[in-house]
N, C-alpha and C positions, 0 to 999 in steps of 0.2 A: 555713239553712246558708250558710256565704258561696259569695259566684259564681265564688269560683275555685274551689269544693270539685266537681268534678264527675264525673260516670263516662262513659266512650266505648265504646259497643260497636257496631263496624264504622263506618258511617258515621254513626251515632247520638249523639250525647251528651246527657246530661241530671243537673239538679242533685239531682232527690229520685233516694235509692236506694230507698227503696221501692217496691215494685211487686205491683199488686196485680190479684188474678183478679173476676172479672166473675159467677161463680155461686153458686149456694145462696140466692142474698139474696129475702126475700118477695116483694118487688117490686123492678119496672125502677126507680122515682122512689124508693125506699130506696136502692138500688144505687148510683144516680146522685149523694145526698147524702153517703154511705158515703166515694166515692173523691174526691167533691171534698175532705173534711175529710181525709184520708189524706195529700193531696198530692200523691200518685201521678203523674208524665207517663206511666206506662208503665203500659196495661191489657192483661192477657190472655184470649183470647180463645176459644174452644172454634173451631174450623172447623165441626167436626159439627153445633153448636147455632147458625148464624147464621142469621140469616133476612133477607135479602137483599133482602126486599121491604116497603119503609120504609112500605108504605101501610096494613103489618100490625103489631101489637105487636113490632115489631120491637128487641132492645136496643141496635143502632146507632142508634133516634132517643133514647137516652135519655145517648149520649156526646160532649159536646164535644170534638170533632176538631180544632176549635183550639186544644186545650190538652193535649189527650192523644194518645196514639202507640198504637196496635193492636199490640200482638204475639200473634199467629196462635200457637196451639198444638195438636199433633195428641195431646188428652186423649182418652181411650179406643182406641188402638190398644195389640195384643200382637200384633205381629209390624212386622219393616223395611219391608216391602212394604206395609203397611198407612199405616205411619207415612209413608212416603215420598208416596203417591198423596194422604191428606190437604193434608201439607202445598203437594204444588202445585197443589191446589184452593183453598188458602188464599191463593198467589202469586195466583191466577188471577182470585179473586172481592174479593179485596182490595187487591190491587197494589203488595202488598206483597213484599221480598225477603229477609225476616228470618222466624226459625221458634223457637219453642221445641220443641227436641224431643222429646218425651215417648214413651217404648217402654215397657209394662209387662207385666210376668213372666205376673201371674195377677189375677181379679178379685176376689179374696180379702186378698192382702197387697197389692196396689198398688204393689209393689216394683218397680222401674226391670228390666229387661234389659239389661245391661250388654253381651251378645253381638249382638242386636237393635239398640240404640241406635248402636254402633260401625260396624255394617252399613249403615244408615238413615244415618247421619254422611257415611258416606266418599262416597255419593251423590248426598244434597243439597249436599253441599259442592263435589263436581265439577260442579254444575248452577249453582254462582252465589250457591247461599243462605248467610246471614249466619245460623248454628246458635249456637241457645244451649240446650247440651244437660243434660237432668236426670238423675240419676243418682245411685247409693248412696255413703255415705261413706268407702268405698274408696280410698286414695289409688293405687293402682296403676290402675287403671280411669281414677280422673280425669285422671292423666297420659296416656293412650293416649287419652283424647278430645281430649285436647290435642294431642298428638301428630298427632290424626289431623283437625284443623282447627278445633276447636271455637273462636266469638267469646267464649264464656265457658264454665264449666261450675259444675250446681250443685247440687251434693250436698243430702240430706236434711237433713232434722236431726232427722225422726224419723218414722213411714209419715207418707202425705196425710190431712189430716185427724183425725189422734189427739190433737193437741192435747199432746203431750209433751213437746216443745221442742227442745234438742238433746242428745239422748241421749252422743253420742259427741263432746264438744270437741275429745279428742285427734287423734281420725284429721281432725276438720276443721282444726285448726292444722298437722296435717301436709300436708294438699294446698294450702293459704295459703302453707308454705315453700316449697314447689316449685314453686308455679303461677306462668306467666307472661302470663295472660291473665285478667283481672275474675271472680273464685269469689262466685258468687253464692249464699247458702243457701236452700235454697227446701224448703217441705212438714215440718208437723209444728211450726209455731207457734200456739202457744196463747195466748201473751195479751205483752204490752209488754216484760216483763225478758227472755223467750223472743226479740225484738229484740235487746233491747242486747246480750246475751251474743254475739250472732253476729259484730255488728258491732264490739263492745271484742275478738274475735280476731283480725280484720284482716278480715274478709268487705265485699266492695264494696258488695252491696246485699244485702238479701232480697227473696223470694218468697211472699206469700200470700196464701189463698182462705179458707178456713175460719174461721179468727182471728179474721176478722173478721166477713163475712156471718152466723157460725153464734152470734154473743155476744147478748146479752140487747140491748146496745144498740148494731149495728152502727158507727152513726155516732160515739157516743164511744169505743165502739174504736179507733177507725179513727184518731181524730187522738190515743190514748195509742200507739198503734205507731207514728206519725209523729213523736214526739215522743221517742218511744224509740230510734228509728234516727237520730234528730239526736245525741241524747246519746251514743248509744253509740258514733257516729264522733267524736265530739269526743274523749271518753276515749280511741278506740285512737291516735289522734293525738297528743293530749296525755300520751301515754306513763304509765301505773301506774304506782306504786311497788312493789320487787320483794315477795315473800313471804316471813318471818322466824319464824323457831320462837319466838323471844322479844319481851316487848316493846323499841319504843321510844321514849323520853320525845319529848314534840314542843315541851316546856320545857328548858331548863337544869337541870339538879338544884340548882345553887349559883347565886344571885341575886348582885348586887355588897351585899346590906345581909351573906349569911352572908360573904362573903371582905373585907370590912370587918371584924367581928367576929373571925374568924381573925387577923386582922394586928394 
């Protein structure tokens, strides 16, 4: 991508929008070839699953810190309080001041809490943290996280891990018109065009775990979804062409040899 193409969240910026999660993968040294080929500056992190003592199989020895950014995520809470106490243990053991927020309904659908997450928002966000919060493709919900502080916000695009892409375009082109802060698509990418679709709607970056870790071959997944989120910002950039019930010729119908013969 070029170097001016970039995204900023809080005091962050960075040029790949992809962004990519850290679990499922067989091993630490797949995982680690996984996101270098992805391109990713931005990994996500479980809180719950870190293991803080490098002298163990630890997955922070298996990340270049020189080249990638940790985003702390509190994955498996269902309730505020859960989610909030996570993530300042993620502040705490990482030193970091950025969260993705993650609140979830039930352990069955994996569906966001939109009442939970809003709760958990308004708190970390009175405490300093830089929230990038997940949520359903709702656009009233995504406006009240906005509302209510969020660095970005980032609808589904279809549950975590099904692997179905984005089910609902429309409501995500509606929170891209009203958003004024980086709409990230995150959960329920399956495979490369399941990118570019997010990103030819105007979405700044995506989000994913499964996509990739869970494919036959991690790693060449990894750099056709890097490869797809390049393209697909180029297109929403480079502006479509609108859509037409009829054709249209991309030649002249009349050549200068017929309007010669006319004359």
């Amino acid at each position: 991508m070029s170097g001016q193409d970039t995204i900023r969240l809080g005091k962050h910026e960075f040029h790949s929008r992809l962004f990519v999660g850290t679990g499922k993968y067989a091993t630490f040294p797949l995982m680690a070839e996984a996101l270098a080929a992805s391109g990713a500056e931005v990994v996500t992190v479980a809180v719950r699953r870190i293991e803080l003592d490098r002298s163990k199989d630890s997955l922070l020895n298996y990340l270049d810190l020189k080249k990638l950014t940790l985003l702390p995520n509190t994955a498996g809470c269902f309730s505020a309080e859960d989610a909030i106490r996570t993530a300042r243990l993620g502040r705490e053991a990482l030193e970091l001041d950025w969260v993705k927020l993650e609140v979830l309904a039930d352990p069955q659908t994996l569906l966001p809490d939109p009442i939970e997450t809003l709760k958990a928002l308004a708190v970390l966000v009175k405490e300093g943290f830089t929230v990038l919060a997940y949520t359903s493709d709702d656009p009233v919900v995504a406006r009240r996280l906005e509302e209510a502080g969020a660095t970005s916000v980032m609808p589904l695009g279809s549950p975590i891990g099904s692997g179905q892409g984005i089910l609902n375009p429309g409501n995500i082109e509606i929170i891209l018109e009203r958003a004024k802060v980086p709409i990230i698509v995150d959960a329920g990418v399956g495979t490369a065009s399941d990118v570019a679709v997010a990103m030819e709607l105007g979405a700044a970056g995506v989000l994913m775990n499964t996509g990739i870790a869970g494919a036959r071959d991690p790693v060449r997944m990894a750099r056709a979804m890097r490869l797809a989120c390049e393209a697909g910002r180029l297109a929403y950039e480079s502006g479509r062409i609108p859509r037409k019930k009829f054709a249209t010729a991309s030649s002249p119908m009349e050549g200068r040899i017929e309007q010669k013969i006319k004359s």
